[in-house]
Structures are given as C-alpha cells and as structure tokens.
N, C-alpha and C positions, 0 to 999 in steps of 0.2 A: 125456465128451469128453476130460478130463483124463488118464485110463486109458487111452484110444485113444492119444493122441499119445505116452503113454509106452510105449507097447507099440510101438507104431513105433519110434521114437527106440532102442527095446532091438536089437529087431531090423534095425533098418540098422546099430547098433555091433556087432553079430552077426556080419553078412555083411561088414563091413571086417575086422574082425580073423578071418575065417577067409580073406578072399582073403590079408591081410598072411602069415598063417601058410602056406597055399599057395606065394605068392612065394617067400618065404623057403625056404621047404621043397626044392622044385622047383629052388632056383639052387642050395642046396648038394651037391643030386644030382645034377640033367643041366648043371650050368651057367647062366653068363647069355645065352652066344651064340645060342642055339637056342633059347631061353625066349624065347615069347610070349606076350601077354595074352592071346591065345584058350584057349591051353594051364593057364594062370593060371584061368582062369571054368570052364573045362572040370573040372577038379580039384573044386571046388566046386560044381559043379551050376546055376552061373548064367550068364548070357548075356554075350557079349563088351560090349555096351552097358552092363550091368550096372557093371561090372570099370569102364568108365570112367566112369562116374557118381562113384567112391570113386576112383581115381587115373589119372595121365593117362600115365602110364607103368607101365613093370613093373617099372625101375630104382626110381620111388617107390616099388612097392608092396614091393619087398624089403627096402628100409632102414625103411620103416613104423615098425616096432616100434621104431627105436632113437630115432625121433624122439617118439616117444609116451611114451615114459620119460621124455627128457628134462621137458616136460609135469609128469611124475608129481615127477620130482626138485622142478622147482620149487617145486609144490605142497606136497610134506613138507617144503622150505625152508623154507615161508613158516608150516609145524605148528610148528616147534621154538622152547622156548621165549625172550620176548621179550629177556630180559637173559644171555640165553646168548651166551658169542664168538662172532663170526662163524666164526672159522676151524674151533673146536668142529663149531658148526651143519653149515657143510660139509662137515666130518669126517662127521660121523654121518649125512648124508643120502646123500653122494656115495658112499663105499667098500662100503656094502651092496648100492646098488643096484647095482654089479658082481655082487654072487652070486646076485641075481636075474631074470638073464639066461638067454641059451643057453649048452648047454653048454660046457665050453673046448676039442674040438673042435671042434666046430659055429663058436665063434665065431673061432678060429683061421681057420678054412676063408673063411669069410667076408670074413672082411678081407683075405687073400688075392685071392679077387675082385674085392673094390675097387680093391686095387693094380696089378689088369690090366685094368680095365674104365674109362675116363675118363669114362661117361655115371654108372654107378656111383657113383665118388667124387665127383663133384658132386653128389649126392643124399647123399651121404656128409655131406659137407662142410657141408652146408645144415642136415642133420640138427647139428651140431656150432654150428651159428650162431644156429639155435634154442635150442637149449639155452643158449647164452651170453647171448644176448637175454632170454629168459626170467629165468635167474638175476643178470641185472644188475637187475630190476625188482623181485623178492624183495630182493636184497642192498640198494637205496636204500630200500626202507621199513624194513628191519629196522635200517638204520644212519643215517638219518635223514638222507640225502643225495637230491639227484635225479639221477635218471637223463638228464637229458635236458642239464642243467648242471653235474655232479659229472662226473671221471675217474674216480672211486674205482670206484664199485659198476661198471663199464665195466669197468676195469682189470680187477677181484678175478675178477669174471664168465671173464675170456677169458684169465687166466693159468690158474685153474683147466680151464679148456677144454683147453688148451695142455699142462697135467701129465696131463690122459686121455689127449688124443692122445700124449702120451710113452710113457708107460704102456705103454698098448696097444701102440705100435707095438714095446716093450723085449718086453715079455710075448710077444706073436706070434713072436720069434725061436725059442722056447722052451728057450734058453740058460741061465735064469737058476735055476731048479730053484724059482723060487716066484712062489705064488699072485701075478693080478691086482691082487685088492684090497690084499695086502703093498707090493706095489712101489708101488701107488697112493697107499696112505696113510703111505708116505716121502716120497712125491713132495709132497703135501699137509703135510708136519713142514718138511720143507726149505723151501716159502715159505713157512709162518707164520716160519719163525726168520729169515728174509732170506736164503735160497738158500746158509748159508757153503758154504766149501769145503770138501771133505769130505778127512780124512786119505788117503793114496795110500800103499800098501801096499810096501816096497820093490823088490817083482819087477815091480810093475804103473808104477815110476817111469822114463821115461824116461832112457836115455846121455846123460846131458851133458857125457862126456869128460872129463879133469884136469882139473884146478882150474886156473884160469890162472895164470900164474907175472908 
C-alpha cells in the first residue's frame, strides 16, 4: 500500500511540473494573452479538469516554478550549518539558486510579461511573499527568535526579498554587463554592512554649481 501511494504521489508531482513546464513554455512563446489552460492540458496530453485539479489559473501555473524554489531555498536554509552567520547562510543559499534557474533569456522574457500582465504579477508577487514567509520561519529557528513576536527574522526575510526584486529588476534592463547572481550577491554585502553609501564616481556626481560665496 505504501508503494502504491508513493507511486501516486511520484506521478501527480509529474504531471504538475510538466503542466508548470508547459505554462511557462507556451507564455514565453505565444504569450499570456491567448494562453489558455485548455491550450496548457493540451500540450501535455491531459484534460482541462486535470490542469485544474493542480492550479486554478494559468497565471499560477506559469510563475509555478518560481514559487517552488522559493520552497527549495528555504529548505537548503534550514541545511546550512547551525553556527554559520546568518548573512553567510543567505549568501550561500540565495545567489546560487539564481544559476539554477531559466535561462537569462528566458528569464528576461519572462519578467517582461509580468510587467505587462497585472493578473501575472500578483501571482508574481505572491510567489515573492512565499518565499519571504518561508524564509522568516528558517531565519527565527536558526537565530533563536520567533517569528510570530520577533521583527528581526520578518525584517531579514523581506529585505532580502526586496534586494531580488532589485536585482532582478537592475539585471532585466540588461545595462549592466554582469551576471544576476554578481549584482545579487552585492546587493546581499551592502546589507550585511548596513546599506553604506557607496563612493560616486566624479562624471556620475551630480552639478551642484559654485560654491556659495
């Protein structure tokens, strides 16, 4: 019986991540506008009831993946070890799991999407608050605070959240001539040190006309 139910349990995590993979697939090809879940099940060879048994949109099932990472982050959070810094731990769990994503095409494109799609970014966004939630519940066991009475593990959780969404949204311009996870794991040094201000270069320094007399 034991066997039974894990072979189930294999194959319905099967058929979510192959419809998540479909979504995904399908938005960064025909788009979100004309993307349906029947189109979604069809790809996959299962029945549009199917498709909503595992999500209840098509918007969820495209962001899928980013909210199942999150998940995973927490989890390798919660691997690293006990008397390791915090901001360490972060460090090593957060900035990798950018390279083990989609491409930077792909994930370019993507976000993209989101920023013209508003059912989209609230699936977006939800995905982002998962992950925050999650990692505030890692962050109070590993620092001996609670989550539910403590600022801290809350705070660390959603600034953190707050330097991806930077990130990304710096990186997606494609301005910068460098990797994600670079700009990421600046972004991650600058608040472990308390955010200083960063020296300004003299062409990049604002006229502020003569000196007053």
């Amino acid at each position: 019986m034991t066997d039974d139910l894990g072979l189930r349990e294999r194959k319905k995590l099967a058929t979510r991540q192959a419809l998540c993979d479909a979504a995904l697939k399908l938005a960064l090809a025909e788009g979100v506008t004309t993307l349906t879940p029947e189109r979604i099940a069809e790809k996959v060879h299962v029945s549009p009831r199917t498709f909503r048994n595992y999500f209840s949109s098509k918007e969820e099932a495209i962001v899928a993946g980013l909210q199942d990472r999150a998940q995973q982050v927490a989890e390798n959070l919660r691997r690293r070890p006990a008397d390791e810094p915090i901001w360490e731990s972060l460090r090593a769990v957060l900035v990798p799991s950018l390279d083990t994503g989609m491409p930077g095409p792909d994930l370019r494109h993507l976000l993209g999407l989101i920023r013209c799609h508003h059912a989209l970014l609230a699936e977006h966004l939800t995905s982002f608050e998962a992950l925050s939630r999650q990692m505030a519940e890692v962050i109070a066991e590993r620092t001996g605070t609670d989550v539910n009475r403590d600022i801290y593990p809350r705070l660390l959780a959603d600034v953190s959240g707050i330097a991806l969404k930077a990130s990304l949204g710096l990186w997606a311009t494609g301005t910068t001539g460098r990797g994600l996870g670079d700009i990421f794991g600046e972004a991650l040094d600058l608040l472990s040190r308390g955010l200083p201000r960063p020296a300004v270069a003299p062409e990049h320094s604002a006229d502020t006309g003569p000196p007053a007399t």
